[in-house]
C-alpha positions in Angstrom: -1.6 -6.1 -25.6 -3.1 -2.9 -26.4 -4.4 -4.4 -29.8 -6.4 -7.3 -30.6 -4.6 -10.8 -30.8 -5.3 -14.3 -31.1 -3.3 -17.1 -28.6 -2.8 -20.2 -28.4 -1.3 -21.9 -25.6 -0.8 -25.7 -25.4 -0.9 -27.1 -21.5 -0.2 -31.1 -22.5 0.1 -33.0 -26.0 2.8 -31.1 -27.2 6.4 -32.9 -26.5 4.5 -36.2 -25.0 1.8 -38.1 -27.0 -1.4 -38.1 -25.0 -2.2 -35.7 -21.6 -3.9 -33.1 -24.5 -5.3 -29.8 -23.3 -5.2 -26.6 -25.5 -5.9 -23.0 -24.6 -7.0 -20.8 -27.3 -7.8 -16.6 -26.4 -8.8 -13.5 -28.2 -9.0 -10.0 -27.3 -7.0 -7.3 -26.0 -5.4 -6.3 -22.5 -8.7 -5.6 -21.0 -10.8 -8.2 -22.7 -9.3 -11.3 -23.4 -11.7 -14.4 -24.1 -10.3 -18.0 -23.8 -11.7 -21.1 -24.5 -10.2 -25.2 -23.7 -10.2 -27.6 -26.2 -9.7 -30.9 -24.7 -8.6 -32.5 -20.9 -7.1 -35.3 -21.2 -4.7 -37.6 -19.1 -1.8 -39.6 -19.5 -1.2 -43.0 -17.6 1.9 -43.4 -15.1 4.6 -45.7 -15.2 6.3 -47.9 -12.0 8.2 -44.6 -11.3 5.7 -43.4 -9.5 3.9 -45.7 -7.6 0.6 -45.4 -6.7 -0.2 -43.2 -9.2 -2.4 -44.4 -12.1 -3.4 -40.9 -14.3 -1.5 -37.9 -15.1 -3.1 -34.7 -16.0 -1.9 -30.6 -17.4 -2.2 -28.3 -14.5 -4.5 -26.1 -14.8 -3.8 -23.2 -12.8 -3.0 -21.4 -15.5 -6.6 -21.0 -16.9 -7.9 -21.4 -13.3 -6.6 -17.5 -13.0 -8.3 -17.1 -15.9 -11.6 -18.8 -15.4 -14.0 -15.4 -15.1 -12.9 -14.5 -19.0 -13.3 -18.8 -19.9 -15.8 -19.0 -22.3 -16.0 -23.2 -22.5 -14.5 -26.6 -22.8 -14.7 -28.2 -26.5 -13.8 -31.9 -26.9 -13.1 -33.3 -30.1 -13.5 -36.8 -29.0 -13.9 -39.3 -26.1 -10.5 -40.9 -26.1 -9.0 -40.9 -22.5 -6.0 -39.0 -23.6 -8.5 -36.0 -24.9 -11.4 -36.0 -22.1 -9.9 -38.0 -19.0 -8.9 -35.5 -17.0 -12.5 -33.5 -17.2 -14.0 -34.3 -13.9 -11.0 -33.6 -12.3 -10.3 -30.1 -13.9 -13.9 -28.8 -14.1 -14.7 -28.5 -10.6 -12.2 -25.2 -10.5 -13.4 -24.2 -13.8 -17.6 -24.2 -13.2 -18.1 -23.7 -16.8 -20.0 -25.2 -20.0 -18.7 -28.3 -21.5 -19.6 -28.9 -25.5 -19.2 -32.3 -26.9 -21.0 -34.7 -30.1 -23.9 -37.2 -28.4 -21.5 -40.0 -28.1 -18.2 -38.0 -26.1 -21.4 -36.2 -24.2 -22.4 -39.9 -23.2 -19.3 -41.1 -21.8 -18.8 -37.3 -20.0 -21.7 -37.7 -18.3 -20.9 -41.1 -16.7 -17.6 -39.8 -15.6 -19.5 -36.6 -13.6 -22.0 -39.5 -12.2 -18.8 -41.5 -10.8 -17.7 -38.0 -8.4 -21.5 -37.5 -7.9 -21.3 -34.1 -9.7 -24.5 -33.2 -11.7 -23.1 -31.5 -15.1 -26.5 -31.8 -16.8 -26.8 -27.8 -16.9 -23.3 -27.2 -18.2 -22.9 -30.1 -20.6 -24.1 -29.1 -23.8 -24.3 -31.7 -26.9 -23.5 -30.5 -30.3 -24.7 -32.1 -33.3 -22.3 -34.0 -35.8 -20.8 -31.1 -37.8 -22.7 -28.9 -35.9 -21.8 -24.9 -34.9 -21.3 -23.0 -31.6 -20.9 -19.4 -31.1 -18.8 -18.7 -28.0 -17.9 -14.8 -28.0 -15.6 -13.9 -30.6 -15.2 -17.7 -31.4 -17.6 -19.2 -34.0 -16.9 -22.9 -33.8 -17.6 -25.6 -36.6 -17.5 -29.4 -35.4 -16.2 -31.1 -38.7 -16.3 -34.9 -38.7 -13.2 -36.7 -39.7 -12.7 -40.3 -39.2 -10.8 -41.9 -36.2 -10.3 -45.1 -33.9 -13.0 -44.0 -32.1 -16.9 -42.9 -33.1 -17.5 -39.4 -33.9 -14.1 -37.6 -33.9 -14.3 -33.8 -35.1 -12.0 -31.4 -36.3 -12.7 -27.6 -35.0 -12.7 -24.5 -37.3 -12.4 -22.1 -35.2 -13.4 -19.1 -36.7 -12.3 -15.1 -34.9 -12.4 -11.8 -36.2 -8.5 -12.4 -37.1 -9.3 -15.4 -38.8 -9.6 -18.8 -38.7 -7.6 -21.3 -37.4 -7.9 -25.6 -38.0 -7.4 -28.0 -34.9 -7.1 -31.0 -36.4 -7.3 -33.6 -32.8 -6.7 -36.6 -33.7 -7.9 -37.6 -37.3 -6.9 -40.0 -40.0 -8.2 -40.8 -43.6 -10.1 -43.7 -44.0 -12.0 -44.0 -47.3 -14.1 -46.6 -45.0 -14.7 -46.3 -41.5 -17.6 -49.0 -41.3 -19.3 -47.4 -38.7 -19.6 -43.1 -38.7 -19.8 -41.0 -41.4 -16.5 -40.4 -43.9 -14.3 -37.7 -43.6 -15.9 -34.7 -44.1 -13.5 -34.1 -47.4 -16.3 -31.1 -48.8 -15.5 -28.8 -45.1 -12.3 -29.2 -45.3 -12.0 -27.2 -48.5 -14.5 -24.7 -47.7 -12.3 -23.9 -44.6 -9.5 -24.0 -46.8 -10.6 -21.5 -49.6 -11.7 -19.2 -46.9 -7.7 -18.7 -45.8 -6.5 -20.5 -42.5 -4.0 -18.9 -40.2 -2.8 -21.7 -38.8 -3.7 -25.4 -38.5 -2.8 -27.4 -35.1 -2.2 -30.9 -36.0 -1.7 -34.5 -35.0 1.6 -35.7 -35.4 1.9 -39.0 -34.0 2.4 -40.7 -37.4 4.3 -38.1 -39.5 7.4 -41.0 -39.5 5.0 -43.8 -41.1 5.0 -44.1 -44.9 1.9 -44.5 -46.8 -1.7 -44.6 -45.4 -3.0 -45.5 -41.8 -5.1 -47.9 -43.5 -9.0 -48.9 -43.1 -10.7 -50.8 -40.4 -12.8 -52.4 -43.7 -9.6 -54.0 -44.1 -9.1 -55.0 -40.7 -12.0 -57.0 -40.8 -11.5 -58.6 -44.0 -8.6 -59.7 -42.7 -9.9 -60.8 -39.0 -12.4 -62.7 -40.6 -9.9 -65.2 -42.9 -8.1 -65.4 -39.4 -11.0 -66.4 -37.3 -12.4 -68.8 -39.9 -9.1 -70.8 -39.8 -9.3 -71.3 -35.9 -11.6 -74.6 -34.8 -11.2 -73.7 -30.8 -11.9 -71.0 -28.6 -11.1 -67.2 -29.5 -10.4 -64.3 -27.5 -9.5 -61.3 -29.3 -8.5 -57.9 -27.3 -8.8 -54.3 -28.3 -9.1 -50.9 -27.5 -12.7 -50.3 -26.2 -13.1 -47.3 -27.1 -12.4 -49.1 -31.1 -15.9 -49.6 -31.9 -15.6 -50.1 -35.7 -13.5 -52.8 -34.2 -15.7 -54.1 -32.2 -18.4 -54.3 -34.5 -16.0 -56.0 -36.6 -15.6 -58.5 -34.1 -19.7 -59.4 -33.7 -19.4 -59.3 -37.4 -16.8 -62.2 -37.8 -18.4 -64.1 -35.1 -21.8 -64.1 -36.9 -20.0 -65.0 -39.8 -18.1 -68.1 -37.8 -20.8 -69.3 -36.4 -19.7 -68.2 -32.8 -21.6 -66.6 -30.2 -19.5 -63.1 -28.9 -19.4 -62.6 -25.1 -17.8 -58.8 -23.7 -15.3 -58.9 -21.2 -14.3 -55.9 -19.3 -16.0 -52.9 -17.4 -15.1 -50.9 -20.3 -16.0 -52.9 -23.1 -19.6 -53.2 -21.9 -19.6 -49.2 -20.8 -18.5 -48.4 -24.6 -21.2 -50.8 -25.9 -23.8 -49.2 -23.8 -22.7 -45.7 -24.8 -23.0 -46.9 -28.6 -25.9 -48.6 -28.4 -27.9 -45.4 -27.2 -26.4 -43.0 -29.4 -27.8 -45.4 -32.2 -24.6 -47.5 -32.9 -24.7 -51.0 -32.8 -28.0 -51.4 -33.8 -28.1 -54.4 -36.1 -26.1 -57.0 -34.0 -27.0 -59.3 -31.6 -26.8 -59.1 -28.3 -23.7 -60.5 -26.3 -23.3 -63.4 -24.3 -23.1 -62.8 -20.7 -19.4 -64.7 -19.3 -21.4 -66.4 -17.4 -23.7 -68.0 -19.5 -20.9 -68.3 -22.4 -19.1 -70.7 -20.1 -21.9 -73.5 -21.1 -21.2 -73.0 -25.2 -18.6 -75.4 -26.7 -15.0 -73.7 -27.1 -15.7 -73.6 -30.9 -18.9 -71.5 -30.7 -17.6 -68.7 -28.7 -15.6 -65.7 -29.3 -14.5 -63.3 -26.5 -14.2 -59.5 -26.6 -12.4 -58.4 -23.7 -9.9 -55.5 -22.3 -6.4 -55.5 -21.2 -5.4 -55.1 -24.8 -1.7 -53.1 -23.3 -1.2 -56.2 -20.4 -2.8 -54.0 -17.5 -2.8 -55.7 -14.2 -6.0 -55.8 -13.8 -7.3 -56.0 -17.4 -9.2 -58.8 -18.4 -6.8 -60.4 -20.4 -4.2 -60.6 -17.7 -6.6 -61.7 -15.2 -7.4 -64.6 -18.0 -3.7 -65.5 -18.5 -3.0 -65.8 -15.3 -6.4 -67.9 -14.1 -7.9 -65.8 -11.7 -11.0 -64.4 -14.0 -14.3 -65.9 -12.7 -15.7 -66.5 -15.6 -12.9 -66.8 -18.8 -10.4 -69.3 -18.7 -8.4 -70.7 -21.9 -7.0 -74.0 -22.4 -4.3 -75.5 -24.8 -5.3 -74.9 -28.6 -7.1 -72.2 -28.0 -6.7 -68.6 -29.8 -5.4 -65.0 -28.5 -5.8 -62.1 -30.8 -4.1 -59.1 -29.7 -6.1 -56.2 -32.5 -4.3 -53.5 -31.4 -1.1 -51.7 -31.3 1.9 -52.0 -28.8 1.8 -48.8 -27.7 5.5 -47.1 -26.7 5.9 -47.7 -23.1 4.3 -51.0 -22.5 6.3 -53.4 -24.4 7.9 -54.6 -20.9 4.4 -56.1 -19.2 3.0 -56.8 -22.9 5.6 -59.3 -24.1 5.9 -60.5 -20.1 1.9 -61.2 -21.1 2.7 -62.6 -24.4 5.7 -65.1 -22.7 3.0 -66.2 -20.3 0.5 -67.0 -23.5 3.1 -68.7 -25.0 3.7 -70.9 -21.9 0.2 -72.2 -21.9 0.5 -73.4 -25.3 -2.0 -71.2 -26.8 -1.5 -69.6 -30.2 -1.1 -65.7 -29.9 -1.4 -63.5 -33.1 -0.6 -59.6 -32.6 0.0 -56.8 -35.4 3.7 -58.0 -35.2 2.9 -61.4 -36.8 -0.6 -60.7 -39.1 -2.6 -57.7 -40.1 -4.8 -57.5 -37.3 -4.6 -53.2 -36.8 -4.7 -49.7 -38.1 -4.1 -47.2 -36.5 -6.0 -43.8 -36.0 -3.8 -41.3 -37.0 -2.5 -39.7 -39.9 0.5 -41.4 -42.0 1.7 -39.0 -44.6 -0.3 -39.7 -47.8 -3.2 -39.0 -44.9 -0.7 -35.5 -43.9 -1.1 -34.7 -47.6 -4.5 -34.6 -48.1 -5.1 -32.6 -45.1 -2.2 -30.1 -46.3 -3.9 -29.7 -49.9 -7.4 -29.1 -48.5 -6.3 -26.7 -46.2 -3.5 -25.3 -47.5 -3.0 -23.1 -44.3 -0.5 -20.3 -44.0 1.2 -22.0 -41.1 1.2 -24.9 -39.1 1.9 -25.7 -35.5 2.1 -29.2 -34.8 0.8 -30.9 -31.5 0.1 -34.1 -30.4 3.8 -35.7 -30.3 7.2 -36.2 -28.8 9.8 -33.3 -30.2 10.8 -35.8 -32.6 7.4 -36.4 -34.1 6.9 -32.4 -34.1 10.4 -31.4 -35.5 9.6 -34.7 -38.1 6.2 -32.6 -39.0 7.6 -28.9 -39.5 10.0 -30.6 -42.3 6.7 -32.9 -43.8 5.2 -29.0 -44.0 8.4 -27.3 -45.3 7.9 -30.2 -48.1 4.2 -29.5 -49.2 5.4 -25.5 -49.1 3.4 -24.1 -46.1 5.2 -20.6 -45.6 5.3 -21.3 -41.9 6.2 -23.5 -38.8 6.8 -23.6 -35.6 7.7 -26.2 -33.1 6.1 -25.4 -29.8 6.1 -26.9 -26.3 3.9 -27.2 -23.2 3.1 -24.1 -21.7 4.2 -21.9 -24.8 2.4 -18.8 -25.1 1.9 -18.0 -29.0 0.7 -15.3 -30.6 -1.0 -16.0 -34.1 -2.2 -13.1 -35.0 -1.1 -9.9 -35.7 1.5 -11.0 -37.7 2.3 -12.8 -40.6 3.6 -15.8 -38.7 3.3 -17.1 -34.8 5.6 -16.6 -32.8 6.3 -17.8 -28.9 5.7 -14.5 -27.0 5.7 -15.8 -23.6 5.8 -18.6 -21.5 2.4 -20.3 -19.1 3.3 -21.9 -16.2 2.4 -25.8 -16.8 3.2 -28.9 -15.5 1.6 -31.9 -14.5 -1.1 -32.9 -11.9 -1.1 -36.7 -10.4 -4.1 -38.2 -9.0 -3.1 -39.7 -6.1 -6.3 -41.5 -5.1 -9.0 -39.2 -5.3 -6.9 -36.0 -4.9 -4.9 -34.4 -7.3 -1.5 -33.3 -6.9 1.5 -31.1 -8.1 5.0 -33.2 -9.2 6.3 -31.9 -5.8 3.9 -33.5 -3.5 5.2 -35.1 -0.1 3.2 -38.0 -0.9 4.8 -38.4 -4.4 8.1 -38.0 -2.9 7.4 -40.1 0.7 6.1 -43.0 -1.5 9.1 -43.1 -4.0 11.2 -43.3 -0.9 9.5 -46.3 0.3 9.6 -48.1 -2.8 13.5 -47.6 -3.1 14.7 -47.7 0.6 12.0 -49.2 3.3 10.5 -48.1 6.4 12.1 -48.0 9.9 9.8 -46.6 12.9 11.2 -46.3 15.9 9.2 -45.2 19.1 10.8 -44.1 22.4 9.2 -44.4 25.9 9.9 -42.5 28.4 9.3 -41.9 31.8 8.1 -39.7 33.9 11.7 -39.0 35.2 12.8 -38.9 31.5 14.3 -42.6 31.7 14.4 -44.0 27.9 13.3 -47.3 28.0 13.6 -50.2 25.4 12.8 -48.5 21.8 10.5 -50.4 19.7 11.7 -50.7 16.6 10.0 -52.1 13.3 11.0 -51.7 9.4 9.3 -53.2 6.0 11.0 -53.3 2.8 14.7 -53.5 4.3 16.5 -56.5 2.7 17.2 -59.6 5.1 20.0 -61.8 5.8 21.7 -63.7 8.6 23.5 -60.3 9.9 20.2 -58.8 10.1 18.9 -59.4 13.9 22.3 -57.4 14.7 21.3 -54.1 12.7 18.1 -54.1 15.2 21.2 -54.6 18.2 23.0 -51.8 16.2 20.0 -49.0 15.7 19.3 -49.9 19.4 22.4 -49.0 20.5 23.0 -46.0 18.1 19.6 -44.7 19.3 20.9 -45.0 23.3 24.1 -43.0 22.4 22.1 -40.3 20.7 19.8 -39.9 23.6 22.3 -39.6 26.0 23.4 -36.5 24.4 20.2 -34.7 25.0 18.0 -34.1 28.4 15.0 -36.5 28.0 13.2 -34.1 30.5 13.2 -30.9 28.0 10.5 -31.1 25.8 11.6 -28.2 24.1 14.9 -30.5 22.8 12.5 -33.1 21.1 12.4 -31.6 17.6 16.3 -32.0 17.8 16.7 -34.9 19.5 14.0 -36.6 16.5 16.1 -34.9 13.5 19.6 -36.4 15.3 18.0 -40.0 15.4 16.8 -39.9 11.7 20.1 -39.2 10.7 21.9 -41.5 12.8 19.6 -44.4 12.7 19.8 -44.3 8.8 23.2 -44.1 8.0 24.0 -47.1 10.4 21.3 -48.8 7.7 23.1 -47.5 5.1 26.4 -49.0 6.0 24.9 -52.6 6.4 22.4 -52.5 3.5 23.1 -50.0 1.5 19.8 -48.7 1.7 18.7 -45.4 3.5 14.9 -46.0 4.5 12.2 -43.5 5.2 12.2 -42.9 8.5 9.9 -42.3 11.6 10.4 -41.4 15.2 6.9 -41.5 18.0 8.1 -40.6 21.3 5.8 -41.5 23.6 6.3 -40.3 27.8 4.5 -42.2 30.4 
């Protein structure tokens, strides 16, 4: 690296959809400059229990943090700034984000009691930063969520576009259009590369508007003469002030249900959203309006346990509850992953004889990203020299290089996590090297690597059980009666003599070892393990974590 070059390095979003972090450096051998665009998180499934959030690990830039110039976000989604508290800590740097993203940063920092006033720095809508060699222009495009920005990212090699996540809608009802006029500047100034969303590059067509949504939300709404509950994405506030808007419209009041839903109307509301509606209903007080003059806004939207709507459906909210006849809009997409408790939500709708409407059965949702009419405008406003796509599974990425083979780009490349790629010098990028990168869980308040004991301890107590055992001794090394205890083991009739069988398994193994020498312990508690499970094996079939105390009197 004796001459200049410009990298970019993805840590998460590229081969998974969400979990986006992006590394981008210039400079030579002995002064590189790097900069982050995004931390986000991705959420866990039942495989690993316990665990709720997934983030990138960042060691790779934590080696690096003395030559880290930044963090930029491009927007507040979860999957683009979740992971931020957790990550910044190591990193001690500035943090640059529009007023709304800069809002909801803030409140996560207040959450770990972490001040980040100093080093969080707001950046006007389409607004400019100058980090070292990087000259940075926030362009606004439209999105699912308010004030979503493309970055230009401008270096003495050239510029490069990162798209995040963007689509085209000609009207986004709340937040200004795409910003169609920057986007061609960039492109007539010659892009190296553009790093772009593919999560929709298999859908035909156009995303579609959220003016259209709410046309449509409203004929469905005015058709319904009982109560309504309608469930989104929070963070969706066109849609949710498409939702005070067809309530107004239906003569309903609109309560919000859901920690979330209230933060994100809070967060709008001061950064000048919002402003002409009225105010919500608190759940308590909406309980004494008639069914046909309410309309709820609540979360849960993907069947999360402890969403609002689940907690609904299954009667245990303190302050919602829905009765036969009434109305359950589901405004949002299924997303890939949680069709299992979403349709176990929806059977349990169904049950209750309460209609249930979802994108599957009306037009209820858009989505945020780009389709490929939306793919082709980007492509003929840019026209970069080549492209890079991010934010998808392989297929979705592999899907994108032919889309960019199609509107002539003269290069692509499909890249993975922890892909070191050199832009520029060159004519093309190309994979020079490979990060270390991986994934972070945060088990409780701790984050940790994919090879944690606790990771691996907790799987094997969801699958197999627990058996303790304890040993007593005495002083003349005597064994006494064990004590032995298990959880998660299955039961049946036979099962009081599996106690009568560990017992005796763990009074032949003893005998083979002199209680007396202390220094035989560490054996002696391996030999048990090992015994004790595989006589649980061979009556269960399962092999359960397992725990040894010896205790000498």
């Amino acid at each position: 690296m004796s001459k200049e070059e410009l990298i970019f390095c993805p840590l998460g979003g590229s081969g998974e959809i969400g979990m986006n972090m992006n590394l981008f450096a210039y400079g030579n051998e002995t002064n590189q400059k790097w900069i982050i665009v995004d931390t986000g998180v991705t959420f866990a499934d039942d495989s690993i229990p316990g665990i709720d959030l997934i983030y990138p690990d960042p060691g790779y830039i934590i080696d690096k943090k003395h030559d880290l110039l930044g963090i930029v976000l491009t927007h507040a989604h979860e999957d683009h700034i979740g992971a931020i508290a957790h990550i910044w800590p190591d990193l001690n740097c500035n943090i640059y984000a529009t007023p709304f993203t800069a809002v909801l940063i803030a409140e996560k920092f207040k959450e770990k009691k972490i001040d980040i006033k100093k080093n969080l720095k707001i950046v006007k809508l389409n607004g400019h930063i100058k980090l070292g060699p990087f000259s940075i222009d926030f362009v606004t495009l439209t999105h699912s969520i308010l004030e979503p920005n493309g970055l230009s990212i401008k270096t003495p090699a050239g510029t490069i576009l990162h798209t995040g996540d963007w689509k085209v809608d000609p009207n986004p009802l709340i937040g200004d259009k795409i910003n169609e006029k920057k986007l061609k500047e960039i492109g007539n100034e010659k892009v190296l590369a553009m790093i772009c969303d593919s999560t929709n590059v298999f859908s035909p067509g156009r995303a579609g508007s959220e003016s259209d949504v709410r046309d449509s939300l409203l004929k469905i709404m005015s058709l319904k003469s009982k109560r309504i509950i309608v469930t989104s994405f929070a963070s969706n506030v066109a849609r949710m002030e498409s939702i005070f808007y067809c309530a107004e419209k239906t003569n309903r009041k609109i309560s919000l249900v859901g920690r979330s839903m209230n933060r994100i109307f809070k967060a709008a509301r001061q950064c000048g959203y919002l402003q002409n509606i009225k105010d919500p209903i608190d759940p308590r007080d909406a309980k004494k309006i008639p069914r046909e003059k309410i309309v709820y806004l609540c979360t849960g939207s993907q069947g999360e346990p402890m969403g609002a709507m689940k907690r609904i459906i299954k009667g245990i909210h303190p302050d919602v509850f829905v009765e036969k006849g009434d109305t359950i809009i589901f405004s949002s997409k299924i997303i890939p992953g949680n069709e299992k408790k979403l349709y176990s939500l929806h059977n349990d709708i169904v049950k209750q004889d309460i209609e249930i409407i979802t994108e599957e059965t009306d037009f209820v949702h858009v989505s945020g990203h780009p389709n490929r009419e939306d793919l082709k405008d980007m492509y003929n406003w840019v026209k970069p020299n080549s492209i890079i796509p991010v934010h998808g599974e392989h297929r979705h990425m592999n899907e994108h290089i032919k889309f960019a083979k199609e509107m002539q780009v003269p290069h692509a490349l499909q890249v993975e996590n922890g892909d070191v790629i050199r832009i520029f010098p060159g004519n093309n990028p190309e994979i020079i090297d490979k990060a270390p990168s991986g994934r972070m869980y945060l088990d409780g308040s701790i984050g940790v690597g994919e090879d944690s004991p606790s990771i691996k301890e907790r799987r094997s107590l969801s699958q197999n059980g627990y058996l303790e055992i304890t040993l007593i001794l005495s002083n003349n090394g005597k064994l006494n009666k064990p004590v032995i205890s298990y959880k998660g083991i299955p039961e049946n009739v036979n099962n009081e003599k599996i106690i009568f069988e560990v017992e005796d398994e763990i009074f032949n193994t003893c005998r083979t070892f002199s209680a007396k020498n202390k220094n035989q312990e560490k054996n002696l508690i391996e030999q048990l393990k090992q015994n004790c499970r595989k006589v649980v094996k061979d009556r269960t079939g399962k092999k359960p974590f397992t725990n040894i105390n010896i205790a000498r009197l």
